[in-house]
DSSP file (Angstrom, degrees, kcal/mol; ACC not computed):
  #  RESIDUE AA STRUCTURE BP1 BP2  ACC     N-H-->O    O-->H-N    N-H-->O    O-->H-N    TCO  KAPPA ALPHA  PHI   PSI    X-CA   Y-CA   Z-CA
    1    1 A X              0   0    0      0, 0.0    17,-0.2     0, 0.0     2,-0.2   0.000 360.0 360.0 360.0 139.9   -0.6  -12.4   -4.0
    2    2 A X        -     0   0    0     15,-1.6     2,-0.5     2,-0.0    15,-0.2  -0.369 360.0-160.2 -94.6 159.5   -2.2  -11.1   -7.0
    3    3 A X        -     0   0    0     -2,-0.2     2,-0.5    13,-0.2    13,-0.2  -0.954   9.3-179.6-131.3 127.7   -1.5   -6.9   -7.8
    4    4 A X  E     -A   15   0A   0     11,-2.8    11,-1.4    -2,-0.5     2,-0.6  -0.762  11.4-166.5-132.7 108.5   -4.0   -5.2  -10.2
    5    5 A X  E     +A   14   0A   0     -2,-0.5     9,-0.2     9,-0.2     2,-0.2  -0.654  14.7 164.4 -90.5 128.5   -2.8   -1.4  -10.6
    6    6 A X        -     0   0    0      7,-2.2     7,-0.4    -2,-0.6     2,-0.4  -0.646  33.4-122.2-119.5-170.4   -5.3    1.2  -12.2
    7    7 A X        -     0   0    0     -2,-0.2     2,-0.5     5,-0.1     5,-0.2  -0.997  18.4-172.0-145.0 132.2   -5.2    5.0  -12.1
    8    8 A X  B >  S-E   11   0B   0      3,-3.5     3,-1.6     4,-0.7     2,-0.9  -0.892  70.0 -52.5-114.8 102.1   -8.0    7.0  -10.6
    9    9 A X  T 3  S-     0   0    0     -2,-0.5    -2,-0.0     1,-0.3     3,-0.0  -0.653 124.6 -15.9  61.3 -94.6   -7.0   10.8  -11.5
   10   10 A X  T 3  S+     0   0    0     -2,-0.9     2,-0.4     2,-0.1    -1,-0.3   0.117 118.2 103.8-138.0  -1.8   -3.6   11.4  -10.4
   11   11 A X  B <   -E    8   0B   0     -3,-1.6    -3,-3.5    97,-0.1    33,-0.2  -0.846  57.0-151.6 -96.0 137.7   -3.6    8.2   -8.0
   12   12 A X        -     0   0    0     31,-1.9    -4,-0.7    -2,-0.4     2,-0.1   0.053  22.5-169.6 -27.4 172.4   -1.9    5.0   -8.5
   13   13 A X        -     0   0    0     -7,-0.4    -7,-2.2    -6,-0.2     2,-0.8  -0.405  10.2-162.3-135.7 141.2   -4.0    2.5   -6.7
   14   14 A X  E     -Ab   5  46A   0     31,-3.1    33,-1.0    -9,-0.2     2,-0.6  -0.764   7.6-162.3 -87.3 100.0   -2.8   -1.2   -6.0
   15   15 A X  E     -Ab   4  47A   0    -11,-1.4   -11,-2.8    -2,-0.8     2,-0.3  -0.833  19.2-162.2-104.3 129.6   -5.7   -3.7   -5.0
   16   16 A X  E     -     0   0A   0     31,-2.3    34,-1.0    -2,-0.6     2,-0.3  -0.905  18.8-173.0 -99.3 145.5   -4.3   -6.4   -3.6
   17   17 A X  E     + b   0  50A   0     -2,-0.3   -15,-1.6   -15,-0.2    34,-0.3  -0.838  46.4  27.5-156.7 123.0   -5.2   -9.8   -2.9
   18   18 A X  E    S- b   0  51A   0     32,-2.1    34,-1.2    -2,-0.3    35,-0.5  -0.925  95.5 -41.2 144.2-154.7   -3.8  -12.8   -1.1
   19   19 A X  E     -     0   0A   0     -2,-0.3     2,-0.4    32,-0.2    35,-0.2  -0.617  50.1-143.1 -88.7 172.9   -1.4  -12.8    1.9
   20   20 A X  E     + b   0  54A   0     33,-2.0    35,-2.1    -2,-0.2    38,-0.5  -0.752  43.7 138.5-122.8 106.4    1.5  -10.6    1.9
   21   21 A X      > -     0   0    0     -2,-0.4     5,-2.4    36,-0.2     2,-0.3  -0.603  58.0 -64.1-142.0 174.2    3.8  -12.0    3.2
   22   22 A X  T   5S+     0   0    0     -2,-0.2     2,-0.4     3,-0.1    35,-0.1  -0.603  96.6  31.6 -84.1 147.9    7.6  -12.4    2.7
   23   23 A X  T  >5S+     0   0    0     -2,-0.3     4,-1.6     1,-0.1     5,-0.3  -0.983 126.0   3.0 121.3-129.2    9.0  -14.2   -0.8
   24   24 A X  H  >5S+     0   0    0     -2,-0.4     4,-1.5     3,-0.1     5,-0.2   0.917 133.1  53.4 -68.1 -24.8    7.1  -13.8   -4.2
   25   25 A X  H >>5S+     0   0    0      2,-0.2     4,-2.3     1,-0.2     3,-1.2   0.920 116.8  34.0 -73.0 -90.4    4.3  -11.4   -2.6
   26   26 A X  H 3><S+     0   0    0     -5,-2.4     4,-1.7     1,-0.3    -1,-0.2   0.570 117.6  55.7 -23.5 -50.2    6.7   -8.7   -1.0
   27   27 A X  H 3X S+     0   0    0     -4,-1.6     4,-1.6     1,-0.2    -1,-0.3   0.871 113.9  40.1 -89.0 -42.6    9.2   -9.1   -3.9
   28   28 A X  H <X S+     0   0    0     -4,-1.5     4,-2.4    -3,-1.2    -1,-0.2   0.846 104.8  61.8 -41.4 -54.3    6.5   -8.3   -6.4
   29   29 A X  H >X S+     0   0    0     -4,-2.3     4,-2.1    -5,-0.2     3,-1.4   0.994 112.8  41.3 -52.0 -67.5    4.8   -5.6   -4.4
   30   30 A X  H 3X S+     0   0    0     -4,-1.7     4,-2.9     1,-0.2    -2,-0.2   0.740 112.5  53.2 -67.9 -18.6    8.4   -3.7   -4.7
   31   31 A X  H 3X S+     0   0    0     -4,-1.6     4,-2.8     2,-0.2     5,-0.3   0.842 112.2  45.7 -41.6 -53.4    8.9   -4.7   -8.5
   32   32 A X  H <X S+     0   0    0     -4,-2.4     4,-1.3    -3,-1.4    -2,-0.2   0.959 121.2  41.9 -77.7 -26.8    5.3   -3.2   -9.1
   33   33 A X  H  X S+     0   0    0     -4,-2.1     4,-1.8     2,-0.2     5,-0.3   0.983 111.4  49.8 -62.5 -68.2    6.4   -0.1   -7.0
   34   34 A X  H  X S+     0   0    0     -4,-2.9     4,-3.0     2,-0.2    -1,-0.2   0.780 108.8  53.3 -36.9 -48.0    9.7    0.2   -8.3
   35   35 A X  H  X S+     0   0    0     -4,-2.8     4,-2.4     1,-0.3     6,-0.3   0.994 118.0  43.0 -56.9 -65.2    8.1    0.0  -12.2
   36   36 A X  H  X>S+     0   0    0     -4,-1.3     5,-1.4    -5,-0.3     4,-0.7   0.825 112.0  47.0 -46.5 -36.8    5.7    3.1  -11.0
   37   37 A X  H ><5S+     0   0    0     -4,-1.8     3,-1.0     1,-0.3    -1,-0.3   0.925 110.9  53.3 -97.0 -32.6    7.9    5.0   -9.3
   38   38 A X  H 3<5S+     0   0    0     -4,-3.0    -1,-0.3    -5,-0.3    -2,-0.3   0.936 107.2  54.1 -50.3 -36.6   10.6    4.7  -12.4
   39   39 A X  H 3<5S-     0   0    0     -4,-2.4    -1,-0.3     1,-0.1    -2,-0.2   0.615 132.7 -88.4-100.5   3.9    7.8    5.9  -14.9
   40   40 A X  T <<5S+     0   0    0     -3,-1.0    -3,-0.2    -4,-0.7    -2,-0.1   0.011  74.5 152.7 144.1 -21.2    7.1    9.2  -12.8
   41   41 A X      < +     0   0    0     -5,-1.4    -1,-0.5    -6,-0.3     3,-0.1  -0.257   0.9 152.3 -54.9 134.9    4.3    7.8  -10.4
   42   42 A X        +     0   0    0    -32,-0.2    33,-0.7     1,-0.2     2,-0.3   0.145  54.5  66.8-138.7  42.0    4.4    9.7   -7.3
   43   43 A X  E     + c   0  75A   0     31,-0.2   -31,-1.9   -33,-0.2     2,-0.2  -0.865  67.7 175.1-161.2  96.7    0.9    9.6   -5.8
   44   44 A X  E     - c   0  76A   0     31,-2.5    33,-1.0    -2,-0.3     2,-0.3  -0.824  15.9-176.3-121.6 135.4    0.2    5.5   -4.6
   45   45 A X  E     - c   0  77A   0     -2,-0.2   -31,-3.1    31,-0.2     2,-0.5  -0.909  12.6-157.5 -73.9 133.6   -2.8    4.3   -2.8
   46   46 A X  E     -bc  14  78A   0     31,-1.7    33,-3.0    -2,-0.3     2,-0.7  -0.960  12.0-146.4-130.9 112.5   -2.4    0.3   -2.0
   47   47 A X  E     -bc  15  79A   0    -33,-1.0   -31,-2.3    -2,-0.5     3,-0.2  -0.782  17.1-176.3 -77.2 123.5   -6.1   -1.1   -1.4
   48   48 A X  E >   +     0   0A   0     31,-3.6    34,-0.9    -2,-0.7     3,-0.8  -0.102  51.9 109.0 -99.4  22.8   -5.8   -3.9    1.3
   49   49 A X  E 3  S+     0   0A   0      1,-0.2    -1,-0.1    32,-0.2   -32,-0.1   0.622  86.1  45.0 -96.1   9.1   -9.5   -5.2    1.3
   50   50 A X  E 3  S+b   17   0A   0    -34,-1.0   -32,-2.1    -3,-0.2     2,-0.5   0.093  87.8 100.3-127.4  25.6   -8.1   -8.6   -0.5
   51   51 A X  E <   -b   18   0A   0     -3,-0.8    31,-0.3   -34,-0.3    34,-0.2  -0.964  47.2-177.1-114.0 118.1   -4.9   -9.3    1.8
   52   52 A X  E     +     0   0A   0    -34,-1.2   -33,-0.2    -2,-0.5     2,-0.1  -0.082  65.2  20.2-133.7  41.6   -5.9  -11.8    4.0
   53   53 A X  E     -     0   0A   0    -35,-0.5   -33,-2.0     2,-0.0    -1,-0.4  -0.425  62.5-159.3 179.2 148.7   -2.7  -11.8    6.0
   54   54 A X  E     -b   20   0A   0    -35,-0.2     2,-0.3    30,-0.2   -33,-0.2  -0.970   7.2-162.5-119.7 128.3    0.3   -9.4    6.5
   55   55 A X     >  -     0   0    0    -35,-2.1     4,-1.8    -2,-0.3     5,-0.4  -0.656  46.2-101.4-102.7 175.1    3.9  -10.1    7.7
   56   56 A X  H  > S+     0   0    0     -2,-0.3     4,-1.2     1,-0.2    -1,-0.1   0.859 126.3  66.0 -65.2 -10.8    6.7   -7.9    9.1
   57   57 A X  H  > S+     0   0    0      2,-0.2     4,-0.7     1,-0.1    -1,-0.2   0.956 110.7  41.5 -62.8 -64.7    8.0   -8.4    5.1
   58   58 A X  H  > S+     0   0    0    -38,-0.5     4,-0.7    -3,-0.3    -2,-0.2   0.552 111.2  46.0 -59.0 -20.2    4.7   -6.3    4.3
   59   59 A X  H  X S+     0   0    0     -4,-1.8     4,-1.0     2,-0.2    -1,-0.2   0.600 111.9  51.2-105.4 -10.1    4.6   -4.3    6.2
   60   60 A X  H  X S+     0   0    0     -4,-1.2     4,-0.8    -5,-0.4    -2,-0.2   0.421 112.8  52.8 -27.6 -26.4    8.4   -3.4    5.7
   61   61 A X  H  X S+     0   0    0     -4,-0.7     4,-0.6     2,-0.2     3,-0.3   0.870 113.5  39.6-105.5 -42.4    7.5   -3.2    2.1
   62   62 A X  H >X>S+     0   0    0     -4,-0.7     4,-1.8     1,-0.2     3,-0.6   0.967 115.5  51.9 -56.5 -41.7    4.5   -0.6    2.8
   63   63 A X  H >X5S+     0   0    0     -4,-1.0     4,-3.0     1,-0.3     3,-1.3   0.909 111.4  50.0 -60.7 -44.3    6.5    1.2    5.4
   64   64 A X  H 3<5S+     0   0    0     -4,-0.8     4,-0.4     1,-0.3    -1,-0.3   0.585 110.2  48.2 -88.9 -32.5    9.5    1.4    2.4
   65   65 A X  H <<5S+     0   0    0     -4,-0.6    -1,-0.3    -3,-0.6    -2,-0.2   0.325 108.8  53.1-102.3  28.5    7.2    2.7   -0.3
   66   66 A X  H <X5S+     0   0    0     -4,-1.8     4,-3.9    -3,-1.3     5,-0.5   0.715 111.9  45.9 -92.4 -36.4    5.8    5.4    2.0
   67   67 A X  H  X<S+     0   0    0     -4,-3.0     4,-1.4    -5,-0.6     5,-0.2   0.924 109.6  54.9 -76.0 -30.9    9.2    6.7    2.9
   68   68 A X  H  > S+     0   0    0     -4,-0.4     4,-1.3    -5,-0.4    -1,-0.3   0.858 111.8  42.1 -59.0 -38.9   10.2    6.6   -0.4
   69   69 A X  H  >>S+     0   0    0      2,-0.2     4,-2.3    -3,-0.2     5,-0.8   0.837 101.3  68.3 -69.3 -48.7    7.5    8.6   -1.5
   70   70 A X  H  <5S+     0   0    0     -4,-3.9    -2,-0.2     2,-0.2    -3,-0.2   0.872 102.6  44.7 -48.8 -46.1    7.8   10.6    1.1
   71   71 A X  H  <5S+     0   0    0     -4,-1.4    -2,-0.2    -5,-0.5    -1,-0.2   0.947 105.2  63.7 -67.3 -42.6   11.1   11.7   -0.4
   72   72 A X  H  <5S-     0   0    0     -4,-1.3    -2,-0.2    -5,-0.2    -1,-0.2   0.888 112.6-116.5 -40.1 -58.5    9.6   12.0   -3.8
   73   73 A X  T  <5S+     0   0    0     -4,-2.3    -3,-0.1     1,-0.2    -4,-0.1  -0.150  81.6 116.2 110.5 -16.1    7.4   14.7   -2.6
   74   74 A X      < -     0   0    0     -5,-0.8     2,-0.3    -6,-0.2    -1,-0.2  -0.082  60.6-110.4 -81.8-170.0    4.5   12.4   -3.4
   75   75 A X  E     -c   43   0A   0    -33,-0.7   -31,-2.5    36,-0.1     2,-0.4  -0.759  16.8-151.8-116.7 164.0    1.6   10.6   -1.0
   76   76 A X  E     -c   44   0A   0     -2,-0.3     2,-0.3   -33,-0.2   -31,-0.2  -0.996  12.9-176.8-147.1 133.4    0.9    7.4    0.2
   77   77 A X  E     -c   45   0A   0    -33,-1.0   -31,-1.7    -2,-0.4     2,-0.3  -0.943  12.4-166.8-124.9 152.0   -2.2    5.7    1.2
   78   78 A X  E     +cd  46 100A   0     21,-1.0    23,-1.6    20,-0.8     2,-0.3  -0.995  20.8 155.4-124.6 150.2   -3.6    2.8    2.5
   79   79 A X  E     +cd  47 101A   0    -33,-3.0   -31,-3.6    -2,-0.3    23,-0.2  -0.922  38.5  41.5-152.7-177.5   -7.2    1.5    2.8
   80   80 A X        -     0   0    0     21,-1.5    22,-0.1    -2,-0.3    -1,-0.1   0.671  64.9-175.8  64.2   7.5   -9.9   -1.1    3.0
   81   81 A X        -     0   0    0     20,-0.2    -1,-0.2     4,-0.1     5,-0.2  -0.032  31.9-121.1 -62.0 144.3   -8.2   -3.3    5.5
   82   82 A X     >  -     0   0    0    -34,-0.9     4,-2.1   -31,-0.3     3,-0.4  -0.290  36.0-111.4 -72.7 147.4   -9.5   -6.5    6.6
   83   83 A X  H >> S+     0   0    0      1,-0.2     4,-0.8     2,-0.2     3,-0.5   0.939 121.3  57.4 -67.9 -24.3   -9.9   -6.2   10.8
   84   84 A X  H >4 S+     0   0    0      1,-0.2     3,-0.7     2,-0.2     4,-0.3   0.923 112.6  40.0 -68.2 -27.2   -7.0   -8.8   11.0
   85   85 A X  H 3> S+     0   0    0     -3,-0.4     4,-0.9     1,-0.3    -1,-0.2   0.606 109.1  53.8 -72.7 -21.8   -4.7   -6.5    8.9
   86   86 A X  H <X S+     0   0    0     -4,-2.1     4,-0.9    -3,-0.5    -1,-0.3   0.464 105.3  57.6-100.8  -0.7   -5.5   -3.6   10.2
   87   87 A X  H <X S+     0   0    0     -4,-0.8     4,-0.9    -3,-0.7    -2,-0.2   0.374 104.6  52.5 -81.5  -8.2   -4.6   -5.1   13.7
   88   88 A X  H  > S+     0   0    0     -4,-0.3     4,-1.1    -5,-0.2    -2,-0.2   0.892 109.6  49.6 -93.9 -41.7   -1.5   -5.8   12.6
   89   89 A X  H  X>S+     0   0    0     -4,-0.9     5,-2.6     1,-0.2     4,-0.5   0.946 107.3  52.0 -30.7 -75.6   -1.2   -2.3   11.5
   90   90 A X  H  <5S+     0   0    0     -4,-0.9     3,-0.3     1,-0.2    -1,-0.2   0.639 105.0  57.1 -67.5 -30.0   -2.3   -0.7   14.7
   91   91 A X  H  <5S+     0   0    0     -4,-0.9    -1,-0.2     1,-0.2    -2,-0.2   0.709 108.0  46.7 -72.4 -15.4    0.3   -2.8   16.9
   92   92 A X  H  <5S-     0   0    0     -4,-1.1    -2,-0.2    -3,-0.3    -1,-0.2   0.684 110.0-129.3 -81.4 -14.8    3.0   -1.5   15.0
   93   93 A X  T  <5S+     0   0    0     -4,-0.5    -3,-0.2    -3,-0.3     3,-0.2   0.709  80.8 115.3  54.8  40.2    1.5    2.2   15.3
   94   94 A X     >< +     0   0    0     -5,-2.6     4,-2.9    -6,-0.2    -4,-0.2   0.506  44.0  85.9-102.3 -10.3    2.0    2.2   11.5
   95   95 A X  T  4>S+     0   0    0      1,-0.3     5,-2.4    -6,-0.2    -1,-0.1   0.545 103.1  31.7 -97.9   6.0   -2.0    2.5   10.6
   96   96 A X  T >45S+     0   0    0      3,-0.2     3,-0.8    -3,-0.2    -1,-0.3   0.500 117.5  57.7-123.8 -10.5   -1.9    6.8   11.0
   97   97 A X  T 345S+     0   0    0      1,-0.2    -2,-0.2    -4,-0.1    -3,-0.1   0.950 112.6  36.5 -58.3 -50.0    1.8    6.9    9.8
   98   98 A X  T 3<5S-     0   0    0     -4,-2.9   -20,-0.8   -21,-0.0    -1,-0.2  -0.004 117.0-118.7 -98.7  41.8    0.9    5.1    6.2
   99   99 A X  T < 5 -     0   0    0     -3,-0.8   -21,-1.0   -22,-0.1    -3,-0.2   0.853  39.7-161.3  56.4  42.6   -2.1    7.0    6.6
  100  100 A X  E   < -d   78   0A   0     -5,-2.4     2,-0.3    -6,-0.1   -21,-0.2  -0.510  15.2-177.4 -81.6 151.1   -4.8    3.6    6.7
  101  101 A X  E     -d   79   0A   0    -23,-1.6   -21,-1.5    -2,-0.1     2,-0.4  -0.960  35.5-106.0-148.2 126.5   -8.2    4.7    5.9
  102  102 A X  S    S-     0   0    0     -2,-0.3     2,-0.2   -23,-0.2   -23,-0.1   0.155  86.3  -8.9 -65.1   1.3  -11.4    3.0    5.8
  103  103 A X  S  > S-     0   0    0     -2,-0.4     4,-0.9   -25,-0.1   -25,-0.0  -0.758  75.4 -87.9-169.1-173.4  -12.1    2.7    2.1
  104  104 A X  H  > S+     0   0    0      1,-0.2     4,-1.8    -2,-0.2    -2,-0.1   0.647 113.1  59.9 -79.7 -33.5  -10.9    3.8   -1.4
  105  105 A X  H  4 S+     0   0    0      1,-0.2     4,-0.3     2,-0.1    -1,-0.2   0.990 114.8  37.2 -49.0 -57.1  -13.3    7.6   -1.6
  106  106 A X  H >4 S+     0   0    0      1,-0.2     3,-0.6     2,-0.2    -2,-0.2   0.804 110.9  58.8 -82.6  -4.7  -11.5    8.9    1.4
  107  107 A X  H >< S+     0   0    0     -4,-0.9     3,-1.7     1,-0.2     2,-1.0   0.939 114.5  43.7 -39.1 -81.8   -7.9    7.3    0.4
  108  108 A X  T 3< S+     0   0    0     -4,-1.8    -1,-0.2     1,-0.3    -2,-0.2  -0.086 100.8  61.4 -75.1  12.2   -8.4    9.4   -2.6
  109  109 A X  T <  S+     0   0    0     -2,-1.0    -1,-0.3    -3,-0.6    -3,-0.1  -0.039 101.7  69.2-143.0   2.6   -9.8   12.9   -0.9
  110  110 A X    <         0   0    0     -3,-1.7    -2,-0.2     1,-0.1   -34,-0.1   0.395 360.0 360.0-101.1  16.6   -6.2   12.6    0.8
  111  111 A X              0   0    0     -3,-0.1    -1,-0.1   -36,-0.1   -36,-0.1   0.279 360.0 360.0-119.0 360.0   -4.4   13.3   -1.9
């Protein structure tokens, strides 16, 4: 899985693309998190529209920097998900918890 992090105003956002799955993907995702969260970041949006498969490793790993954030004081979004990812989302009853939202304006108009 690839990461490419920019900053739109006061959000992070993370576009991802490949699977996320557990191993190098997951372990990376919290690496790039971890970096972010060390240098102050506390306002993450993680674009999903290039993840074209999640496992309970990925979604452990979203679930882990929302609550983490959540402690921070900051927010966490997700958006763009592909319909197989965002089913995966929705069985878990995670897709209004981490906040998923159907693409990157209205992430960013939750923040």
């Amino acid at each position: 899985m690839t990461i490419n992090i920019r900053t739109v105003d006061q959000v992070t956002i993370l576009d991802l693309s490949g699977s996320f799955k557990a191993g190098e993907a997951e372990q990376g995702f919290r690496n790039s998190v971890g970096e972010l969260l060390s240098a102050g970041v506390n306002h993450i949006a993680v674009n999903l529209a290039g993840v074209s498969f999640l496992d309970s490793s990925g979604v452990g790993s979203l679930v882990h920097t929302f609550l983490t954030l959540k402690e921070k004081g900051g927010k966490f979004k997700v958006f763009a998900a592909s319909k197989q990812v965002a089913l995966t989302l929705r069985m878990v009853r995670l897709d209004k918890v981490l906040g998923l939202v159907d693409d990157e304006a209205t992430a960013l108009a939750g923040f």
